[in-house]
SEBAGU-564821 format. One line per field, with one value per atom (N, C-alpha, C, O): residue number from 1; residue in one letter; atom name; x, y, z negated. Coordinates in steps of 0.1 Angstrom, whole numbers, always signed. Example, Ala and Ser with C-alpha at 12.3 -4.5 7.8 and 13.67 -1.06 7.14 Angstrom:
kolvo <- [1, 1, 1, 1, 2, 2, 2, 2]
vexlo <- [a, a, a, a, s, s, s, s]
torgu <- [N, CA, C, O, N, CA, C, O]
x <- [+132, +123, +132, +142, +128, +137, +129, +134]
y <- [-57, -45, -33, -33, -22, -11, +0, +11]
z <- [-78, -78, -78, -85, -71, -71, -79, -80]
//
This chain:
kolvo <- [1, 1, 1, 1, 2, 2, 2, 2, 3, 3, 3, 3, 4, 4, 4, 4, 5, 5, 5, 5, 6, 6, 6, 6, 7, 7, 7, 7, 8, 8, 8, 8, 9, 9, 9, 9, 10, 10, 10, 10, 11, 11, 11, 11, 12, 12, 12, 12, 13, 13, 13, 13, 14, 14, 14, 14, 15, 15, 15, 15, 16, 16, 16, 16, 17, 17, 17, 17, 18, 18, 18, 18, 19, 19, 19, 19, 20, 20, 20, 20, 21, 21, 21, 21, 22, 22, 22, 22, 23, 23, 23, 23, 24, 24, 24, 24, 25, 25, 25, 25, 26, 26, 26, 26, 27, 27, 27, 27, 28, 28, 28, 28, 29, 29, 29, 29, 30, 30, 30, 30, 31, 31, 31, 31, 32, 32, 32, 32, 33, 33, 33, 33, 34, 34, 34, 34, 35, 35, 35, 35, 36, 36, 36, 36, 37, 37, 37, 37, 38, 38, 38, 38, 39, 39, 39, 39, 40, 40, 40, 40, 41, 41, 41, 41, 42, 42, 42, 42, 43, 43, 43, 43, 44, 44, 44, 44, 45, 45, 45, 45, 46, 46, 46, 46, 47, 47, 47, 47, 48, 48, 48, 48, 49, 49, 49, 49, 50, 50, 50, 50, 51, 51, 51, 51, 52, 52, 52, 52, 53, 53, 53, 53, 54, 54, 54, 54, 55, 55, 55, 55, 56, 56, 56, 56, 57, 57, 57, 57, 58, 58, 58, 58, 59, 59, 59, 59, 60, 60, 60, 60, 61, 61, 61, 61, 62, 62, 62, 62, 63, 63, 63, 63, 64, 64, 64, 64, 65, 65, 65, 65, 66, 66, 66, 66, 67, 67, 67, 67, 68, 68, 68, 68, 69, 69, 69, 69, 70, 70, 70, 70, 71, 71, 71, 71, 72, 72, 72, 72, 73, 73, 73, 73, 74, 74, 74, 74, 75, 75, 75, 75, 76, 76, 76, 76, 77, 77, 77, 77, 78, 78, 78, 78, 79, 79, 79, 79, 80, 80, 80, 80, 81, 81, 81, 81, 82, 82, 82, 82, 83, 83, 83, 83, 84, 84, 84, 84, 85, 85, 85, 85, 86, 86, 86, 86, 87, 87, 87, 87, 88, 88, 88, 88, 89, 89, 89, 89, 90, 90, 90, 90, 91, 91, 91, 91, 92, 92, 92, 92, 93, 93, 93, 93, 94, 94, 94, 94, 95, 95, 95, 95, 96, 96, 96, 96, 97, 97, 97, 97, 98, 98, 98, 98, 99, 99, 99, 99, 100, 100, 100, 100, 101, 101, 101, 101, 102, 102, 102, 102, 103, 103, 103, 103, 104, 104, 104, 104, 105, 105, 105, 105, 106, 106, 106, 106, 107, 107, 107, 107, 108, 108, 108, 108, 109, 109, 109, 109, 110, 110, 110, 110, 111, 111, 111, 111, 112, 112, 112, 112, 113, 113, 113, 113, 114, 114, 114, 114, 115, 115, 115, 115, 116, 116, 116, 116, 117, 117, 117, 117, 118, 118, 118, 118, 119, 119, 119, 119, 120, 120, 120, 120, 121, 121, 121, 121, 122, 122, 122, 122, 123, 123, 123, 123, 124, 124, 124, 124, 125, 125, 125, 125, 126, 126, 126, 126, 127, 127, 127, 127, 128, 128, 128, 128, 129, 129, 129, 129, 130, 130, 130, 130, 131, 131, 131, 131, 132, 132, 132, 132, 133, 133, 133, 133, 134, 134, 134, 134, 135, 135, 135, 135, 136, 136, 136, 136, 137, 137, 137, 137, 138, 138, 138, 138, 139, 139, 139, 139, 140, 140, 140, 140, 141, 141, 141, 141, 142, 142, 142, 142, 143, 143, 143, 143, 144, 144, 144, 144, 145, 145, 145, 145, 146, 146, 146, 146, 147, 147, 147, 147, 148, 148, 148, 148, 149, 149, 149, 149, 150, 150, 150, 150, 151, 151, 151, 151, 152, 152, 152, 152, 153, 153, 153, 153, 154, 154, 154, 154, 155, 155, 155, 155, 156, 156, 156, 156, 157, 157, 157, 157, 158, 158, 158, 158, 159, 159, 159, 159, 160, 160, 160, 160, 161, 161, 161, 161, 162, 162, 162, 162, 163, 163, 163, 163, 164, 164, 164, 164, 165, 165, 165, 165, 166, 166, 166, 166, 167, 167, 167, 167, 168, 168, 168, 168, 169, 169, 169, 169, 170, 170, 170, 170]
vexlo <- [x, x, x, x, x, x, x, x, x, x, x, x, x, x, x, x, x, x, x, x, x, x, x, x, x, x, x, x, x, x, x, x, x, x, x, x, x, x, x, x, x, x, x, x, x, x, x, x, x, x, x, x, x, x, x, x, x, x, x, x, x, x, x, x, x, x, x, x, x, x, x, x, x, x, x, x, x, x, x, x, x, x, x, x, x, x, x, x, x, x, x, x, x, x, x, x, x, x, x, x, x, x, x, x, x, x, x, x, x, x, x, x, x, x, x, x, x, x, x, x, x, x, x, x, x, x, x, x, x, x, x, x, x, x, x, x, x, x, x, x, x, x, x, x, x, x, x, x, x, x, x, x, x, x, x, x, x, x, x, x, x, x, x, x, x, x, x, x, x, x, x, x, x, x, x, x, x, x, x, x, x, x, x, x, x, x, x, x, x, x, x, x, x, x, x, x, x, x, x, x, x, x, x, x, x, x, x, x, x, x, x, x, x, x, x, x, x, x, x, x, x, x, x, x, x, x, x, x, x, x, x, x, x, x, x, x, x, x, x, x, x, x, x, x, x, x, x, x, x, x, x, x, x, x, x, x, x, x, x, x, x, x, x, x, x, x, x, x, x, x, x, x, x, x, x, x, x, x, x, x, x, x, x, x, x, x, x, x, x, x, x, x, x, x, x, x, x, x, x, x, x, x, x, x, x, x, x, x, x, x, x, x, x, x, x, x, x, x, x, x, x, x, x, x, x, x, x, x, x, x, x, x, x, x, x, x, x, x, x, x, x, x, x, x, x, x, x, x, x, x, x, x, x, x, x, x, x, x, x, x, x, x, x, x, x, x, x, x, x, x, x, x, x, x, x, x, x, x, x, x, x, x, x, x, x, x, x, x, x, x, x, x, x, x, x, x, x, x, x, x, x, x, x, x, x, x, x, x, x, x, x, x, x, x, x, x, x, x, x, x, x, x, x, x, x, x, x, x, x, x, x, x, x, x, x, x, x, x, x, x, x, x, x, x, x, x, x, x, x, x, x, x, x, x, x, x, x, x, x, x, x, x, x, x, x, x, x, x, x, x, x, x, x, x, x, x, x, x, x, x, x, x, x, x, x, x, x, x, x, x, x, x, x, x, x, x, x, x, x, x, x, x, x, x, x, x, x, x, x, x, x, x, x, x, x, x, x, x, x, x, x, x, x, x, x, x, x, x, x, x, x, x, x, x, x, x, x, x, x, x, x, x, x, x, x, x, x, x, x, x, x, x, x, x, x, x, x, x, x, x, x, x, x, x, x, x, x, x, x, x, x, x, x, x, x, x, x, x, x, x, x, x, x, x, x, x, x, x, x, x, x, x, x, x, x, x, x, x, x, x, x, x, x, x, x, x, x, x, x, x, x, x, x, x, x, x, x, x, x, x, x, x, x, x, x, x, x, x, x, x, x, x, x, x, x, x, x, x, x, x, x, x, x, x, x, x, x, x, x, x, x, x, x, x, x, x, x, x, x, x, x, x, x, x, x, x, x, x, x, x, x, x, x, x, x, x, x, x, x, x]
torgu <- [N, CA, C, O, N, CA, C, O, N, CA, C, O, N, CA, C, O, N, CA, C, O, N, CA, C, O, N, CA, C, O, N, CA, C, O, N, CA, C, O, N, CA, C, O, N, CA, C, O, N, CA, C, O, N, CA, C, O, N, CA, C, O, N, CA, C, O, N, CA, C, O, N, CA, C, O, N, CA, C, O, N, CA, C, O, N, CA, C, O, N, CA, C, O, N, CA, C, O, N, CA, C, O, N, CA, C, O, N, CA, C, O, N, CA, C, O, N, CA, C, O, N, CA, C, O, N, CA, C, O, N, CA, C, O, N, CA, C, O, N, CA, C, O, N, CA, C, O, N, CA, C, O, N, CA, C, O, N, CA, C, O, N, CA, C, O, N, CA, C, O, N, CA, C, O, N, CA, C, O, N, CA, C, O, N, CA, C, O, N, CA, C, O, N, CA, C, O, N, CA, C, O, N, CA, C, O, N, CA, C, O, N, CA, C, O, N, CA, C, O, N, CA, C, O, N, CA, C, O, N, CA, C, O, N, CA, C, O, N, CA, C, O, N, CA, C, O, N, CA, C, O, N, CA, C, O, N, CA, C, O, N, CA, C, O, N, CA, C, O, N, CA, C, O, N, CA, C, O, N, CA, C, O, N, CA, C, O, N, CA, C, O, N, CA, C, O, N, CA, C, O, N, CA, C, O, N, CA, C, O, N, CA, C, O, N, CA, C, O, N, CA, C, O, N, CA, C, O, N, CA, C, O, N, CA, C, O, N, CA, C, O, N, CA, C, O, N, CA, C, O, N, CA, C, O, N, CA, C, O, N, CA, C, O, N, CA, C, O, N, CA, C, O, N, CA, C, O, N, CA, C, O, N, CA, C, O, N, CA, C, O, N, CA, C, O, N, CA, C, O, N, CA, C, O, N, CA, C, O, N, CA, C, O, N, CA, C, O, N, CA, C, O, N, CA, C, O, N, CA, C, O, N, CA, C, O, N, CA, C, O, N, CA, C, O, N, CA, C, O, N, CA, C, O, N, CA, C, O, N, CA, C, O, N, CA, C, O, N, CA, C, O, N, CA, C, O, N, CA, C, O, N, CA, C, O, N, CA, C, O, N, CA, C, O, N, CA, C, O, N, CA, C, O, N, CA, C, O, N, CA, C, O, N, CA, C, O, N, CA, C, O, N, CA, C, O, N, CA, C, O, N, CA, C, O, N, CA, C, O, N, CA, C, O, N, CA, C, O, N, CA, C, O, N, CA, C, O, N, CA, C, O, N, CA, C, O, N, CA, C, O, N, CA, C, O, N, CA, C, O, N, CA, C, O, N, CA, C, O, N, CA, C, O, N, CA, C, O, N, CA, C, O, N, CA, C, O, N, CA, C, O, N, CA, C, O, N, CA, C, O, N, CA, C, O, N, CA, C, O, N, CA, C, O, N, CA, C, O, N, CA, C, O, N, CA, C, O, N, CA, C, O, N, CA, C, O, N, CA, C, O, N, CA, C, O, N, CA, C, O, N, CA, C, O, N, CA, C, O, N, CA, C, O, N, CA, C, O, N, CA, C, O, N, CA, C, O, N, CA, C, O, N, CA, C, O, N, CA, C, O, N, CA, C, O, N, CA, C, O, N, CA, C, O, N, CA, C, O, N, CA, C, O, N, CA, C, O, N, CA, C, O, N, CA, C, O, N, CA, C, O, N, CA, C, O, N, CA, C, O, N, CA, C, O]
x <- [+1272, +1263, +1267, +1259, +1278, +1282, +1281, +1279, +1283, +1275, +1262, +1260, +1253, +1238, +1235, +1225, +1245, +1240, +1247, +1245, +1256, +1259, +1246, +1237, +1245, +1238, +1219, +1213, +1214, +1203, +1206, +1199, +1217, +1223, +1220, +1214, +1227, +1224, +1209, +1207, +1201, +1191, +1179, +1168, +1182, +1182, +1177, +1166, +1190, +1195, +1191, +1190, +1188, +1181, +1164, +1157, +1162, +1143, +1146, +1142, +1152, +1152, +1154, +1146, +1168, +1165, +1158, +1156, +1150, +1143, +1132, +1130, +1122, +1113, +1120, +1111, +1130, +1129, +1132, +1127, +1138, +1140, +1125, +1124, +1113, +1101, +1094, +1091, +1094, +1089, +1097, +1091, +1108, +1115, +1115, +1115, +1115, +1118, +1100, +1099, +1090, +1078, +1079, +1080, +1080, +1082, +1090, +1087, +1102, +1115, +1113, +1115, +1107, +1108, +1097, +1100, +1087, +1085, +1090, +1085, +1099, +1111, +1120, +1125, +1124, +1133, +1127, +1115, +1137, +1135, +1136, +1144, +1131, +1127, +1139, +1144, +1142, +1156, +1155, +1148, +1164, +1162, +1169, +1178, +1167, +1171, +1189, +1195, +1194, +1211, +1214, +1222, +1206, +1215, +1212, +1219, +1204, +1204, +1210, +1213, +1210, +1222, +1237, +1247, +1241, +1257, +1257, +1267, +1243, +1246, +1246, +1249, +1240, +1241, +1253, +1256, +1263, +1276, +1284, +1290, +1284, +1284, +1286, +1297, +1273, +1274, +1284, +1288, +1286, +1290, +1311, +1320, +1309, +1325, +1327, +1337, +1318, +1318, +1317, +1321, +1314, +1315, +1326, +1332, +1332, +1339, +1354, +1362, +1354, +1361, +1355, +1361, +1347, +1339, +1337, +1333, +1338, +1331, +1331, +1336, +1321, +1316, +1328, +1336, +1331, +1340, +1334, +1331, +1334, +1328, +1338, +1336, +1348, +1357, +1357, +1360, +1353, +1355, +1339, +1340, +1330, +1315, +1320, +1320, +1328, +1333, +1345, +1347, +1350, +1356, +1348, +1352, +1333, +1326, +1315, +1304, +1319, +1314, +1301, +1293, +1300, +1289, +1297, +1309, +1285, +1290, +1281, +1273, +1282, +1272, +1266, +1272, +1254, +1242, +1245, +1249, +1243, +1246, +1230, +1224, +1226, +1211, +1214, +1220, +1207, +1210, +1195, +1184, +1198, +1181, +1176, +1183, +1170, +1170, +1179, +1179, +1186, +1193, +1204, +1210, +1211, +1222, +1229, +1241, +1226, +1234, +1226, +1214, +1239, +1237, +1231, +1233, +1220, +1211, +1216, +1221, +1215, +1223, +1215, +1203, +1219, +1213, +1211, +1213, +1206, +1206, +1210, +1218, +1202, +1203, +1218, +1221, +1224, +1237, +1232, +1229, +1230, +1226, +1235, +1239, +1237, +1247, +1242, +1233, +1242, +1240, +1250, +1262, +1242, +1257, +1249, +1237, +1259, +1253, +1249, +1244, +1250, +1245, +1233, +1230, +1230, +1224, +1211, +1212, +1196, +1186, +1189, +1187, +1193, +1193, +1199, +1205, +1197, +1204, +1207, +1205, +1215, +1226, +1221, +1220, +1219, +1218, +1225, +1221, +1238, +1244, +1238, +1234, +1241, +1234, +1246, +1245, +1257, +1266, +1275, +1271, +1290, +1301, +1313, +1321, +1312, +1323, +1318, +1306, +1329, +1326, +1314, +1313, +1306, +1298, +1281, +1276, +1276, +1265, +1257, +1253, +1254, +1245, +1248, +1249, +1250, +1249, +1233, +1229, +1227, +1213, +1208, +1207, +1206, +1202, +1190, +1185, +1181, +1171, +1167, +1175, +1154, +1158, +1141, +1136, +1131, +1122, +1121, +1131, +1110, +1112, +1094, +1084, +1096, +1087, +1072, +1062, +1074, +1063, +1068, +1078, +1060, +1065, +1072, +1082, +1070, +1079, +1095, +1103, +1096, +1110, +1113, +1123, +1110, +1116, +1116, +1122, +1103, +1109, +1118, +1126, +1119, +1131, +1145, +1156, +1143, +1162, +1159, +1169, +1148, +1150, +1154, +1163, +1151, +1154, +1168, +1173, +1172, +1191, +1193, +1197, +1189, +1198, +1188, +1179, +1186, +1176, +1167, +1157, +1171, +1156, +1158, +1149, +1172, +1180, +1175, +1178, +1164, +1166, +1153, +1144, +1156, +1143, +1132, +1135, +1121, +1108, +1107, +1118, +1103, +1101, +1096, +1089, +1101, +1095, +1080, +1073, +1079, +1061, +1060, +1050, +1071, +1072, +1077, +1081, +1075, +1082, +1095, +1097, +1103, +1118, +1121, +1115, +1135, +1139, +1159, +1167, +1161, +1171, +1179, +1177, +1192, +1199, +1219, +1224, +1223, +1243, +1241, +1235, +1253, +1255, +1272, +1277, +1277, +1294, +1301, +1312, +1290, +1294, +1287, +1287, +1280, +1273, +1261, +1254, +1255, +1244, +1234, +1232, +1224, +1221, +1202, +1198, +1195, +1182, +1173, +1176, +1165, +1161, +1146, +1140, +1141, +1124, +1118, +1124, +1102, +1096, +1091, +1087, +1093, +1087, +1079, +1077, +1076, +1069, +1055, +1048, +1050, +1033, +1029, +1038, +1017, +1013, +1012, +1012, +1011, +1011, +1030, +1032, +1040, +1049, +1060, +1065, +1062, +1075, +1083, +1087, +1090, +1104, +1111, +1105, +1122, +1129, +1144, +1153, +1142, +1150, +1163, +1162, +1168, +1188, +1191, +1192, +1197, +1211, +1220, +1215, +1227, +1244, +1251, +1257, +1248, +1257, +1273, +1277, +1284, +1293, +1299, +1309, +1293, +1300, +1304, +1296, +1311, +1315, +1313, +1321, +1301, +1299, +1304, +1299, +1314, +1321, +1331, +1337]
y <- [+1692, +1681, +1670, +1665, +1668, +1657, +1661, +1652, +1674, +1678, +1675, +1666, +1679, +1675, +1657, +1650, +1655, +1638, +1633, +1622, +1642, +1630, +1641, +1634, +1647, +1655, +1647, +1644, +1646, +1636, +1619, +1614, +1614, +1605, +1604, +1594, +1617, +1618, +1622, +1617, +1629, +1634, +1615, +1613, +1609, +1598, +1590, +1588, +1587, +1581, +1584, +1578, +1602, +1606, +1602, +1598, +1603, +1598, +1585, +1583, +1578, +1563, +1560, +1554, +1565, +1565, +1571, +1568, +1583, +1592, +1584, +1584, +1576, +1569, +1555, +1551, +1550, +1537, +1547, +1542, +1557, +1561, +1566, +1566, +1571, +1577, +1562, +1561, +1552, +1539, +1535, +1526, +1538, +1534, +1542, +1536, +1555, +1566, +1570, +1576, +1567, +1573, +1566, +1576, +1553, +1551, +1556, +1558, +1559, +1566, +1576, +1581, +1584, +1601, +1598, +1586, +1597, +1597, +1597, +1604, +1589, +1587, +1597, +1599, +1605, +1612, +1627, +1630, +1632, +1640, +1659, +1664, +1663, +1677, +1689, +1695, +1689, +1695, +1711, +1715, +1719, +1731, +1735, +1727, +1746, +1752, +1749, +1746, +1752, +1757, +1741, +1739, +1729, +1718, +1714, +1706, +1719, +1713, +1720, +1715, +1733, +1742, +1738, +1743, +1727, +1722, +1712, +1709, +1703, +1689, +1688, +1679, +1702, +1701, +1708, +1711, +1710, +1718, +1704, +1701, +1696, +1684, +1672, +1667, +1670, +1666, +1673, +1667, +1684, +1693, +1689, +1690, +1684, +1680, +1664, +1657, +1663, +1643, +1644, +1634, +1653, +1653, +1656, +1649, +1667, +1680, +1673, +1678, +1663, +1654, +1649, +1640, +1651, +1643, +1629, +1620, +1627, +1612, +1616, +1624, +1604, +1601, +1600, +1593, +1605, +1599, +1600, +1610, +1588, +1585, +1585, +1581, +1589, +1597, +1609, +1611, +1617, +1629, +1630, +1635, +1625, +1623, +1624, +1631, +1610, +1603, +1616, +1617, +1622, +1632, +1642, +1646, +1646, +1654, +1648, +1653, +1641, +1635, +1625, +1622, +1620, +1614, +1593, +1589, +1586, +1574, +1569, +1576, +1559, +1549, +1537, +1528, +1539, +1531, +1516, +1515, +1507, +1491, +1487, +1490, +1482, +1477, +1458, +1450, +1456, +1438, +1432, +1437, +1419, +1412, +1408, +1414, +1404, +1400, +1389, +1384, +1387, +1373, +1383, +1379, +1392, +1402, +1399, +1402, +1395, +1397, +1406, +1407, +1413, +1424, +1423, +1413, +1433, +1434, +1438, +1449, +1428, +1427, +1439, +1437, +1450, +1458, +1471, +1482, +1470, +1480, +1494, +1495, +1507, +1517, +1521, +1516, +1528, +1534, +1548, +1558, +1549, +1557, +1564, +1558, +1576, +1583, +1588, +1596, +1587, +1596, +1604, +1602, +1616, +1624, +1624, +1625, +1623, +1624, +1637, +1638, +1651, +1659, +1668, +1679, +1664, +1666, +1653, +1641, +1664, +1659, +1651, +1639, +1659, +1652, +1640, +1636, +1633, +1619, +1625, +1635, +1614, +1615, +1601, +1590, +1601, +1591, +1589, +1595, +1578, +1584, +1571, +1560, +1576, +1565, +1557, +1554, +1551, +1542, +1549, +1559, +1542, +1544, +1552, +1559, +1550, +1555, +1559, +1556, +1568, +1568, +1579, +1587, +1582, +1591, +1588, +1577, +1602, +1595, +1606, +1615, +1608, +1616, +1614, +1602, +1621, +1626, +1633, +1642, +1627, +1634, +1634, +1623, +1646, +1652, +1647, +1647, +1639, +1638, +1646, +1647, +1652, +1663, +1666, +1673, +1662, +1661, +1677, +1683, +1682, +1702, +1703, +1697, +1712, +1716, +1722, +1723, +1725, +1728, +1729, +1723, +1735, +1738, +1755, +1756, +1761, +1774, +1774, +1783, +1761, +1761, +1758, +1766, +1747, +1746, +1759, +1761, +1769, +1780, +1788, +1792, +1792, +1797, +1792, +1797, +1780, +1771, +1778, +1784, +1778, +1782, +1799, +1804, +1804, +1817, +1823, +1833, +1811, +1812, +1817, +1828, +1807, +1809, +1820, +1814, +1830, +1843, +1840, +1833, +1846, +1848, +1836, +1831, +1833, +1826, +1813, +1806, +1808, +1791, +1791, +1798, +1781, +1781, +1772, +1760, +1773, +1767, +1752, +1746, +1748, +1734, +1728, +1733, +1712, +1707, +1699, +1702, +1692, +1686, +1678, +1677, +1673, +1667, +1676, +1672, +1687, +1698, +1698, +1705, +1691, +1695, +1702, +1705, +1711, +1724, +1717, +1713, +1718, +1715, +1725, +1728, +1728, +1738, +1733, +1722, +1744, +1743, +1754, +1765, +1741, +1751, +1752, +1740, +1757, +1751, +1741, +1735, +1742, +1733, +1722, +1714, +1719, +1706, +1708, +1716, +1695, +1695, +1694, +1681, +1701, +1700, +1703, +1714, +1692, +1691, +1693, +1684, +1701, +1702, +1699, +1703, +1691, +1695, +1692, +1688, +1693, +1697, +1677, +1671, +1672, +1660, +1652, +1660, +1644, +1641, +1642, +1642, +1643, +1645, +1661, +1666, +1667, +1680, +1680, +1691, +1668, +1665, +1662, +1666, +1656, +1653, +1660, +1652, +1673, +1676, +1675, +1677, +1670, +1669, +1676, +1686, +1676, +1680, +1672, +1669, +1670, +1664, +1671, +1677, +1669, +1680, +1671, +1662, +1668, +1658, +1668, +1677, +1667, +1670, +1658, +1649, +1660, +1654, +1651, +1660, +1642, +1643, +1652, +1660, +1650, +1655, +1672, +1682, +1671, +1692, +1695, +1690, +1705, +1710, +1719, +1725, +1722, +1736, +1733, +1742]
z <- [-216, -217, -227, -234, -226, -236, -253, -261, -258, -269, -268, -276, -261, -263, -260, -263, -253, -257, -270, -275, -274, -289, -300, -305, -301, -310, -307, -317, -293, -294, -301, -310, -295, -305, -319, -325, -326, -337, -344, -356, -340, -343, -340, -347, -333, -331, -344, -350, -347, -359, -373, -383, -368, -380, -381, -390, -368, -369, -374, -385, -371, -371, -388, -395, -394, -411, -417, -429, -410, -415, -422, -434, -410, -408, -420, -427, -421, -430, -447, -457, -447, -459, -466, -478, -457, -460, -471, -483, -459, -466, -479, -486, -483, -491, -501, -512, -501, -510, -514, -525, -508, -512, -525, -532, -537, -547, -559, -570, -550, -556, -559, -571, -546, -553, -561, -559, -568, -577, -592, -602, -592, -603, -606, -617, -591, -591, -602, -602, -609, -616, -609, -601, -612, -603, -605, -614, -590, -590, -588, -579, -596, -593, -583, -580, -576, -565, -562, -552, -571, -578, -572, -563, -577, -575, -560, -555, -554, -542, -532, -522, -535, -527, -531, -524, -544, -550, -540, -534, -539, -538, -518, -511, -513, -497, -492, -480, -504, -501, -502, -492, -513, -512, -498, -496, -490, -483, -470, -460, -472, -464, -465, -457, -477, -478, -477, -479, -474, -477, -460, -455, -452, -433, -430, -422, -436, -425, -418, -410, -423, -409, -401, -396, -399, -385, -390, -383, -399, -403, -422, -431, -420, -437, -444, -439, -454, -466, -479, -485, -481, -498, -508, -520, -502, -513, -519, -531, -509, -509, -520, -530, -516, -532, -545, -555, -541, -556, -563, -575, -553, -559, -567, -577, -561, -565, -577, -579, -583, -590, -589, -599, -579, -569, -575, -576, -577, -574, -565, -559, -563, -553, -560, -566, -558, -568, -563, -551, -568, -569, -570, -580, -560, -558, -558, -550, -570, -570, -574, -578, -572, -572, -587, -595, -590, -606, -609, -620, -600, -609, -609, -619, -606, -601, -588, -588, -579, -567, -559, -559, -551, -546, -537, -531, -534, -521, -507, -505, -496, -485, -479, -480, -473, -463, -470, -464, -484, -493, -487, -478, -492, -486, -493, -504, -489, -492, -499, -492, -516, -524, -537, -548, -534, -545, -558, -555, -565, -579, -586, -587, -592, -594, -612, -614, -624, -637, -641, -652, -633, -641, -628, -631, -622, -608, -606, -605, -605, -601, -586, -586, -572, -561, -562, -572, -550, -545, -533, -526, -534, -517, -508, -514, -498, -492, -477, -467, -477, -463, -454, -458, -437, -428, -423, -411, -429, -430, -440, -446, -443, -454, -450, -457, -434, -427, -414, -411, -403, -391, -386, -396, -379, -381, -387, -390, -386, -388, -397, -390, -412, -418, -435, -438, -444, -455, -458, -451, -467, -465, -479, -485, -485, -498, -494, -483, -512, -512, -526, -534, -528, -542, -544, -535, -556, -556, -560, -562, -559, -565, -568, -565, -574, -581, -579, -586, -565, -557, -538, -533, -534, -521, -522, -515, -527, -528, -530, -529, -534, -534, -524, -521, -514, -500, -490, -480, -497, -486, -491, -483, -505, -509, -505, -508, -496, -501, -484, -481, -473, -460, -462, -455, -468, -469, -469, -465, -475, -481, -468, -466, -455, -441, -436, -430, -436, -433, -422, -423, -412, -403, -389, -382, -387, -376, -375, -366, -386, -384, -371, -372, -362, -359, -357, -360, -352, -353, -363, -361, -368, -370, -358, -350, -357, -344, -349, -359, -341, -343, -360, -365, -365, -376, -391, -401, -388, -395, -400, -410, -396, -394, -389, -379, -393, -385, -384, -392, -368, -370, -360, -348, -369, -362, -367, -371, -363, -368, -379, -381, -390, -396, -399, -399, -399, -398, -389, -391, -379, -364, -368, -359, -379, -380, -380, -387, -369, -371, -379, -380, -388, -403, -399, -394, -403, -403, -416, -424, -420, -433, -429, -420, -439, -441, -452, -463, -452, -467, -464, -453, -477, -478, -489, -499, -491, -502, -501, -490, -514, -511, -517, -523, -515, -524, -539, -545, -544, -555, -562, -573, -556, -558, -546, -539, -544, -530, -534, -545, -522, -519, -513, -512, -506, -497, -491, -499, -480, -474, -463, -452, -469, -459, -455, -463, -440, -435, -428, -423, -428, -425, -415, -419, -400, -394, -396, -403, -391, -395, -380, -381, -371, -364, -356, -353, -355, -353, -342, -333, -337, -326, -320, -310, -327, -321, -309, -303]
//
């Protein structure tokens, strides 16, 4: 029982950023440049090493060549609340984690080229994933973490969205 209440916890947290990053990111992905399959399968291995201690480390990005974007107002001071945003220089996705430290979500955001690619990246994990829920996320374990994938964006512009809990369900 105490797995399934930190794991609703977490899935929680993910509706909850899910919902402020949609309002936030519908401008963004636009901007974002269209990522091939290769980088979003580097950059959700990625978030996969920025968890595997049970909490966030933005070290472990920065090792991967990930920095963290500096959001400031027009005069230059920094934006208080600011979403917590990675960029990597040779890599279409973004990283977006749901705090700096402690637990919580590493979450690939990665504009693509149509919808065929988001079923190709489902395919990677074969026939095991299952159903999407009413919002078409599909959330399952993957290396003891809990990891939620879904198709996003518009028909005209898709996206896809991966988070990577920090915490290990094994």
């Amino acid at each position: 029982m105490r797995v399934r209440g930190w794991i609703a916890r977490l899935l929680k947290r993910l509706t909850i950023l899910g919902s402020a990053l949609a309002v936030l990111a519908s401008p963004a992905q636009a901007q974002l440049r269209e990522a091939p399959l290769m980088q979003i399968f580097e950059t959700y291995n990625d978030c996969f090493a920025a968890t595997e201690n049970g909490s966030i480390d933005t070290a472990a990005l920065g090792s991967l060549g990930w920095a963290l974007a500096r959001m400031t107002t027009d005069d230059g001071r920094d934006v208080e609340g600011a979403p917590i945003i990675f960029g990597h220089g040779e890599r279409a996705p973004i990283i977006l984690l749901s705090a700096t430290e402690g637990d919580g979500f590493c979450i690939v955001m990665a504009r693509v080229e149509n919808s065929e690619v988001f079923d190709q990246f489902k395919q990677a994990f074969g026939s095991d994933l299952p159903d999407p829920d009413e919002n078409g996320a599909i959330t399952f374990f993957a290396q003891g973490h809990v990891v939620q994938i879904a198709q996003t964006g518009s028909r005209d512009e898709p996206s896809v969205r991966l988070a990577v809990g920090t915490k290990n369900g094994d």
